[in-house]
N, C-alpha and C positions, 0 to 999 in steps of 0.2 A: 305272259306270266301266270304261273298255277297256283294259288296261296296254298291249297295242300294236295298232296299226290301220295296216292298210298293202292295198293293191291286191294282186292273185296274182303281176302281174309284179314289183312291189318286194317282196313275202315271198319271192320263189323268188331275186331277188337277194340279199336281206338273210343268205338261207338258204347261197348260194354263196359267201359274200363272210367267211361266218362272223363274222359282228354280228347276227343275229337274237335271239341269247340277250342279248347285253349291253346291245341295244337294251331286249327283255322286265326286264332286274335292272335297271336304269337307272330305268324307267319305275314300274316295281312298286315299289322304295324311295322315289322321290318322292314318289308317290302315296299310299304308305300309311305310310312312316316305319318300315317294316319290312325286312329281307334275303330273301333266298332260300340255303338249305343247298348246298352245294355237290354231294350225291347228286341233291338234285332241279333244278338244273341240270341235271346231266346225263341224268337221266330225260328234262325237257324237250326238252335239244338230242336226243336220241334219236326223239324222237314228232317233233319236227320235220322232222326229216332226210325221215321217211318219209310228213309229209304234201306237204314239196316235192314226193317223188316221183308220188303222187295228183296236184297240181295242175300238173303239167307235159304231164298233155294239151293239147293245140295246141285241143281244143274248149273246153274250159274259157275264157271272154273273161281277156285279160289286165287289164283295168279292171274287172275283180268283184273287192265286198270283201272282205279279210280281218279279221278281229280275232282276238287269242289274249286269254288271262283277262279272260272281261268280268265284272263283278260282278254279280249277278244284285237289284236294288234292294233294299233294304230285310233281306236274306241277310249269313250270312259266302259264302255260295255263287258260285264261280266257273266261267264253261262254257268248257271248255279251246279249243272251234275252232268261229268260225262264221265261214261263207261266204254271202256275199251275191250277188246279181242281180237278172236279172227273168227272169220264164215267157216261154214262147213266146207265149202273151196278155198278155205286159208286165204280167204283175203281178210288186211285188217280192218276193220272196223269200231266207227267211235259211237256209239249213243249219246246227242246232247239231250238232256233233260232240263227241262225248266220248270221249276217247284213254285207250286201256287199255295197260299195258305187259305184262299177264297172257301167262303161255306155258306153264300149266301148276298144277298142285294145285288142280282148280274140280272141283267136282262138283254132282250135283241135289242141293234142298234139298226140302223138302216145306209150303215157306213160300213164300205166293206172294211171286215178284218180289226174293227171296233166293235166292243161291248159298252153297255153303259154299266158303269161299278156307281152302285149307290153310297159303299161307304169311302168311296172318295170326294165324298162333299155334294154328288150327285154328277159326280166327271164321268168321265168317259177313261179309256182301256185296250191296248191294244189285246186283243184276243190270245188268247196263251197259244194257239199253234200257229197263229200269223209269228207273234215273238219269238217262239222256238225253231219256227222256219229260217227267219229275218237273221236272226243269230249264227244257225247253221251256213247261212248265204253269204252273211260278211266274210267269216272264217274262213269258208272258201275262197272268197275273191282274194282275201287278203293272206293267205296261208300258204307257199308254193308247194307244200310237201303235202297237202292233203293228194292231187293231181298226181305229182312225181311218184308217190308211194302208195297211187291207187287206193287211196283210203276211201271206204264208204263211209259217210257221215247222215246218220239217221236222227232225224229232230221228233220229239215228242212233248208231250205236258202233262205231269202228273197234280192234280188237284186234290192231294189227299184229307182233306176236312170239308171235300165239298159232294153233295147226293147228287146225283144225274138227275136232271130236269129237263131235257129238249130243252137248254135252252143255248150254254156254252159248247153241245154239240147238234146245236139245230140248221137245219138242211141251207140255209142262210149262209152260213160258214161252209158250207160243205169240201167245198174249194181249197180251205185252210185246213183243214179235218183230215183231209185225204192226204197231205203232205204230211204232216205232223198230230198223227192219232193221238186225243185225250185222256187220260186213262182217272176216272175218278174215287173216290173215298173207299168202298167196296169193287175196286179195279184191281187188287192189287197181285189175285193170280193171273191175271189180263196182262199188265205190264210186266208179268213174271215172264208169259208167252212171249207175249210180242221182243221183249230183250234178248229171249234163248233165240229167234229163229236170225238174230245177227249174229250172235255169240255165242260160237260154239267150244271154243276153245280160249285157254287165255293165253294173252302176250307178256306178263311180269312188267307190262310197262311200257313197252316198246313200241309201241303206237302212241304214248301220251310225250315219249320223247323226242320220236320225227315234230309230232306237235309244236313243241314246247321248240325245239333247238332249230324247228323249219325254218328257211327264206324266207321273208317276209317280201311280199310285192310293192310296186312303189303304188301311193295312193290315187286312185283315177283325178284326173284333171275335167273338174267340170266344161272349163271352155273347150279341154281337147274333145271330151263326150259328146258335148252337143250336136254335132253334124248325126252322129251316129241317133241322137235320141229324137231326133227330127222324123228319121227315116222307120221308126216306129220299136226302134231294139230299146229295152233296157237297159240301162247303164248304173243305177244306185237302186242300192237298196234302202229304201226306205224304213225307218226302225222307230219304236217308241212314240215319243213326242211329234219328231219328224211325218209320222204316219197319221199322226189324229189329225196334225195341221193340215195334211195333205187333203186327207178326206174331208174335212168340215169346208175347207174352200169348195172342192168340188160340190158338195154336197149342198154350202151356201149358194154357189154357182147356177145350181139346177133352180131354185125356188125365188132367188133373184127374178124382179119383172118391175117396170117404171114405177109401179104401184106398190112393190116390195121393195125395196133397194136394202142392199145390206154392205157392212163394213166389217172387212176382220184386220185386225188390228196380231201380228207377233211381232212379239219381244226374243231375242237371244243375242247373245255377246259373239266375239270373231270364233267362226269354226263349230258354230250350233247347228249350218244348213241351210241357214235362210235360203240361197243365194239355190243351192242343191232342191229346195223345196220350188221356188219360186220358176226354174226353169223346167220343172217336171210339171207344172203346173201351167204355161205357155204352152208345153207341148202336148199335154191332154186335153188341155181345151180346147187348142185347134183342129185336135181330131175327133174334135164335141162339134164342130162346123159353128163354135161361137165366136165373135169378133172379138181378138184379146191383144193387149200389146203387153210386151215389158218393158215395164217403163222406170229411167232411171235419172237422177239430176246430172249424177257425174258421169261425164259419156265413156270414162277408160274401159268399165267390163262391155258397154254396147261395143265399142270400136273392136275390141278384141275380138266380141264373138261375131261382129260380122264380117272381119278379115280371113277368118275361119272358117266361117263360111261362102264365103265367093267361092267362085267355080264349078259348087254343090247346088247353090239355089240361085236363083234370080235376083236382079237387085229388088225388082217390086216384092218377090217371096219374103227379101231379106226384111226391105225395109216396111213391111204390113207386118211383121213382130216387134221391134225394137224403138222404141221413142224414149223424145226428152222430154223431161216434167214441164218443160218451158212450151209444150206444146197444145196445152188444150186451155188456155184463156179466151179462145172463140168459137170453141166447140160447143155443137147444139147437146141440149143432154140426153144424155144416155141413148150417144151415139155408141157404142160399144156394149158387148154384152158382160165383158169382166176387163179389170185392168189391173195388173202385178207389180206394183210399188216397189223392186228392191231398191237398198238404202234410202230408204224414207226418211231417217235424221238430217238425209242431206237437202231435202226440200228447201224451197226460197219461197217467200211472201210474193214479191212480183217477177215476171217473167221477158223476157228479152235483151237488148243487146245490152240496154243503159237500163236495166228494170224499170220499165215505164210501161211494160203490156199488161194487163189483167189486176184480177184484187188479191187473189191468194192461191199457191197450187194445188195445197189442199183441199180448198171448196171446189175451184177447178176438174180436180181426179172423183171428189166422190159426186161433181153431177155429170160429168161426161159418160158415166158407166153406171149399169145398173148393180154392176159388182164393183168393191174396190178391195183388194188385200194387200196393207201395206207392213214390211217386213222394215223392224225398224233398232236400232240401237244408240241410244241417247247419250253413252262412253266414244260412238265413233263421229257425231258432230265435232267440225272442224274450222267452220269458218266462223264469222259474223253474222253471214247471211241465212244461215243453219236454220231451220224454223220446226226442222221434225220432231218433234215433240208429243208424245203421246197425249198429252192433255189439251193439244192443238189440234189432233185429230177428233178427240171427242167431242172437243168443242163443237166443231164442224159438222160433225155429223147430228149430233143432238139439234144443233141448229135448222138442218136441215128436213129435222125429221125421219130419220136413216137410224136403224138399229145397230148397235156394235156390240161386236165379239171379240173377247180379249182370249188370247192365247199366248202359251209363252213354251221356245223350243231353249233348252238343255244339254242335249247328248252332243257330247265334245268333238271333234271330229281332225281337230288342227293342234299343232303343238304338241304332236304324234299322242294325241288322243286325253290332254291333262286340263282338266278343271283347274289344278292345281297352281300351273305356269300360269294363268289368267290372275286367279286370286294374287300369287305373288306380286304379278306384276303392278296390279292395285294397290297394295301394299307398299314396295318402295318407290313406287310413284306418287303415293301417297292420295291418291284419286279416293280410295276409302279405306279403312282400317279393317285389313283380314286377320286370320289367325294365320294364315302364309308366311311366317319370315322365313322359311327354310325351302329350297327350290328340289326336293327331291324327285325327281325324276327322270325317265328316259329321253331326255329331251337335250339336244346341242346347245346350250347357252357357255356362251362363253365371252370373256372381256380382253380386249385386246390393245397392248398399248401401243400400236402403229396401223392407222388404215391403209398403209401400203397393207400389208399381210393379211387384214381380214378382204382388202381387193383379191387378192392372191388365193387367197383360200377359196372367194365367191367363183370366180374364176375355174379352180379345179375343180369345185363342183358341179358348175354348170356343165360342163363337158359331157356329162354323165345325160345331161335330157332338158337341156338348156331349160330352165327352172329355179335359178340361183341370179339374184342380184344386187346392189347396191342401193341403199335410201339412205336421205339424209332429213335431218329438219331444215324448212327452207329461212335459210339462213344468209347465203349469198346470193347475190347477184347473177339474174341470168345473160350475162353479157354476151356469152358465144350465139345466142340466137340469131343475133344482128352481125357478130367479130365471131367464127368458128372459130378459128385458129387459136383465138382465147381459151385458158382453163379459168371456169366460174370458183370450184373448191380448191382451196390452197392451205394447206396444212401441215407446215413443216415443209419436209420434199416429199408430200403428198399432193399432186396437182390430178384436177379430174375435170369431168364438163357435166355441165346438168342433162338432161335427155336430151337428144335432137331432135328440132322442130320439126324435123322431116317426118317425124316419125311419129308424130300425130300421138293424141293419148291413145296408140296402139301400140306404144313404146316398148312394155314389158315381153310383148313376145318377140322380139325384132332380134336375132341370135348375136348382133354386134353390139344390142345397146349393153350387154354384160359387161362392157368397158367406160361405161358411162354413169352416173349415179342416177336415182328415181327421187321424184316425192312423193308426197302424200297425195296430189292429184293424178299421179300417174299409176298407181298402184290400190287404192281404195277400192273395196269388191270384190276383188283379183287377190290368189294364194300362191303361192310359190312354195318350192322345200326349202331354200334357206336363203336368209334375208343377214346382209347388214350390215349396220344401221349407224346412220355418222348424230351423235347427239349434239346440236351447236348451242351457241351462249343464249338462248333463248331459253336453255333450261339449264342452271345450275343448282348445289349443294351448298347451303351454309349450316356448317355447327347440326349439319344432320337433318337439315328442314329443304326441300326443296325449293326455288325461285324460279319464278318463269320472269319475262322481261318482253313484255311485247315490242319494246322499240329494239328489241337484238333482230327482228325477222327482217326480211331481204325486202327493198321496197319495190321490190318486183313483184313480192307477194301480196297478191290480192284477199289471201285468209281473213287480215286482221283491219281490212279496210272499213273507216269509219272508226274506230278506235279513238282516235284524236279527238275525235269532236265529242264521242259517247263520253268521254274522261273529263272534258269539261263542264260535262253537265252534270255528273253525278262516278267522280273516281272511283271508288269503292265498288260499286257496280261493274267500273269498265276491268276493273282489274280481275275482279272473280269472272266474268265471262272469259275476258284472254287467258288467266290462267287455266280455266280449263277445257278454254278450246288447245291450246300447247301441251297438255297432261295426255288429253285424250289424240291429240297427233301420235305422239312416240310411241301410245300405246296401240295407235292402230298400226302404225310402220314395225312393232318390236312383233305384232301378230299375224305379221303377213304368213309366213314359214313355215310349213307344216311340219317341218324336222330338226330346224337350226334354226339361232340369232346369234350375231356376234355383233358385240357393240364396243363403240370408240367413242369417248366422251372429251370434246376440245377443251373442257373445264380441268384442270388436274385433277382437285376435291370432288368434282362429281364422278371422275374417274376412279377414283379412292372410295368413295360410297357405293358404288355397285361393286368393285373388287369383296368390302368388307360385307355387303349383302350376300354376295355368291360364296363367301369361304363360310358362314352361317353354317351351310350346307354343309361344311365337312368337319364340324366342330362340333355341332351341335347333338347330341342327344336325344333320340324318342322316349319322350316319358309318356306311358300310357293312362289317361283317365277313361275310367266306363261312363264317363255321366257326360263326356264330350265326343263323341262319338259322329263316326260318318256310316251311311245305310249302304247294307249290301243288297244284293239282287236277289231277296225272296219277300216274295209281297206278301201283303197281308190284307187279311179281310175285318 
């Protein structure tokens, strides 16, 4: 999506005429049902001002395209300035620009592809030609027309309020520098060059609309990546937040030693990258020749990705990566040189068959290793036994004497790229109170009043890259485990089976279990394109308030074990921890999908309360306030 598209000669009017900005807020609240802050307004009209003045060289074609915020597919990610044409050999070509408002407090960082920005509270930065590269590289993976139509696409960073220092292009970056040249404050007949020697000619556009109306590719599949990122290719690009997390483990990694030990601690919600961070980071380490596992409570993503990898690696190869949290209560310390915590919410206090082994797996992970980074989300605890809690990890390491680093990843990556479907779903799940009551976005949500049909629908989509399936809340009874022949869900003349045992929590990739429904232990970790999702009587709607009911769960479900007894000691308690272990089930199972949810609710009224949540959406009205406003992508210093 491009909030504005105009030619250099209608942007340098728009620019003089002073409506370029109101055109950009016009377009941007239509488009996404959201505002723009009144400061970043005027950040924007600032960057603008001063790229009119860039494009009012006489060589520049007045018929090359502009676009400002384009959405970068399937991302929250937007690239603040591209410029289109064609080469001197008519090919087309795009300049992405990314506008810096920086004038100061930057220095080296000792992480590649990171700056330290002082006036971010003393944070850190991804480097503006690492970002404008990053940008450029998404675009491509994810853009079929950039390929198909031979488009060149040239990244750059213009820092126009900031003096050259050796600092943001010191020999350090050089690497980043050389891909995406920075052009600074007095750069501006610099970037005049460097844009005429892609653009010679203009296209009226026509490059910004292969863009805009391109194929979009389907989104890489971490589990299907991995064999490949083993063997030393790249497979993500790494961007933003994602990048700083990346580097500072590394970087924690290197200075970690029994007598240093360190702890990082991220935070992000479904579709941030944990998961994308944490296996880039298994695989750079071990080609750091350090001892590292990934290690995880729930085995579904372990199983997946070592079934995916047989035949590639050895079982010893496979299994010297991959562990369960349940496995270091007799480990000597800091036998390992780092250890990669994903879903860390899901952690257990003790460990073994009947939890009788060790004290805690938290103290466990941070003294087995002289590194620990644990990737964590405190909305995806699910059970009783749940104990990952970031105030549990500090505890622990404080205790211990172990320094911690808090981090926290952001950039959207699921739910074909919306912040927004998150918040919603917060909202009428009532887990916290957003400003979301309106689901506007690119994204398949849909309500459906027969699970025969959304079976039907998961079905034809799977066909397409087997990636589509069935969840429910565990509700029923897994009686086919023992009686196949048995259907567990019965719903009307909707009869189905829960996974098959056979099939191990490697369930999700198995191309026949499409005919079978999933839970929440089958599926947690693991993303799919479209999910959905059966809501049972464990969660219904009264008079517009939602109700969870712990005794509606299947007593085959081990989630809510213990319950009984916690309720007799102290009700109140037991009931808010159940309700919001069941809150945060549907809403890990409604997040699984990177493209699509479609949901059946067995409750009627709870059926009738997501219908009248979703029609919101086509009823409702954007009314614009400037004082409520969401940031656009030009930073400021």
């Amino acid at each position: 999506m491009i909030v504005y598209s105009s030619t250099k000669k209608g942007f340098i009017n728009d620019v003089l005429d002073g409506c370029v900005d109101s055109k950009i807020l016009t377009s941007y609240v239509r488009e996404t049902g959201n505002s723009i802050s009144i400061q970043e307004q005027e950040s924007q009209r600032n960057s603008l001002q001063y790229m009119k003045n860039v494009m009012e060289d006489p060589e520049i074609p007045d018929d090359s395209g502009v676009a400002i915020e384009y959405k970068i597919p399937q991302t929250t990610k937007r690239i603040d300035f591209i410029l289109t044409g064609k080469s001197n050999s008519n090919r087309p070509a795009a300049i992405v620009i990314e506008l810096k408002q920086w004038s100061k407090g930057i220095s080296v960082s000792d992480k590649d592809g990171i700056v330290n920005a002082n006036f971010y509270g003393g944070g850190e930065a991804n480097h503006p030609s690492y970002q404008a590269w990053s940008y450029t590289s998404l675009l491509q993976d994810y853009n079929s027309s950039i390929e198909e139509k031979n488009i060149e696409l040239v990244p750059c960073a213009f820092l126009h309020n900031y003096e050259e220092d050796n600092i943001v292009n010191n020999e350090f970056y050089k690497e980043h520098t050389d891909k995406a040249p920075v052009f600074f404050k007095r750069d501006l007949k610099k970037l005049q060059d460097f844009i005429k020697k892609y653009v010679k000619y203009g296209d009226n556009r026509d490059t910004l609309f292969e863009i805009e109306n391109g194929k979009i590719r389907p989104s890489k599949s971490l589990a299907d990546s991995l064999k490949s990122m083993l063997k030393g290719n790249k497979e993500f690009i790494l961007i933003d937040d994602q990048k700083i997390v990346y580097e500072t483990a590394l970087d924690l990694s290197r200075k970690s030693t029994i007598n240093n030990k360190n702890v990082l601690i991220v935070e992000g919600g479904p579709g941030t990258g944990k998961s994308v961070v944490a296996i880039n980071l298994l695989v750079k380490l071990n080609n750091m020749r350090k001892v590292t596992f990934y290690v995880t409570r729930n085995s579904a993503p372990r199983e997946v990705y070592q079934v995916l990898l047989s035949g590639d690696l050895t079982k010893n190869r496979i299994s010297n990566l991959f562990s369960s949290s349940g496995s270091f209560y007799d480990t000597e310390p800091n036998t390992f040189d780092a250890l990669i915590v994903d879903e860390a919410h899901r952690l257990n206090e003790k460990s073994g068959w009947l939890n009788s082994k060790g004290e805690n797996q938290i103290k466990e992970l941070i003294n087995a290793a002289k590194f620990t980074v644990f990737f964590i989300d405190e909305n995806q605890r699910v059970t009783l036994k749940d104990i990952g809690r970031k105030t549990e990890i500090v505890k622990w390491a404080y205790e211990l004497g172990i320094k911690v680093t808090n981090l926290e990843l952001a950039s959207q990556f699921r739910c074909n790229g919306s912040d927004g479907y998150l918040a919603w779903l917060d909202n009428i799940l009532q887990i916290k109170e957003t400003a979301n009551d309106s689901l506007d976005i690119d994204y398949d949500f849909q309500i459906m009043d027969d699970p025969n049909k959304i079976h039907e629908k998961i079905k034809e989509n799977n066909n397409k890259d087997n990636k589509s399936r069935m969840l429910a809340g565990y509700c029923w009874n897994w009686i086919s485990k023992k009686q196949p022949l048995l259907k567990d869900i019965v719903i009307g003349d909707y009869q189905a089976t829960w996974n098959l045992n056979s099939h191990g929590q490697a369930w999700i990739i198995h191309p026949d279990s499409v005919n079978e429904v999933g839970c929440i232990h089958t599926c947690q970790g693991l993303e799919l394109n479209y999910v959905g999702v059966i809501i049972g009587p464990d969660l219904v709607v009264r008079n517009g308030k939602i109700i969870t009911d712990a005794k509606k769960r299947a007593s085959s479900d081990k989630s809510l074990q213990g319950y009984k007894q916690m309720a007799e000691n102290d009700s109140v308690k037991a009931e808010k921890i159940a309700d919001d272990i069941i809150k945060n089930t549907y809403r890990t199972l409604m997040t699984r999908g990177m493209k699509g949810c479609y949901i059946y609710c067995t409750d009627p009224e709870t059926q009738e309360y997501f219908k009248d949540k979703l029609q919101v959406n086509k009823t409702k009205k954007n009314y614009f306030d400037s004082s409520d406003g969401i940031s656009v992508n030009i930073d400021q210093g």
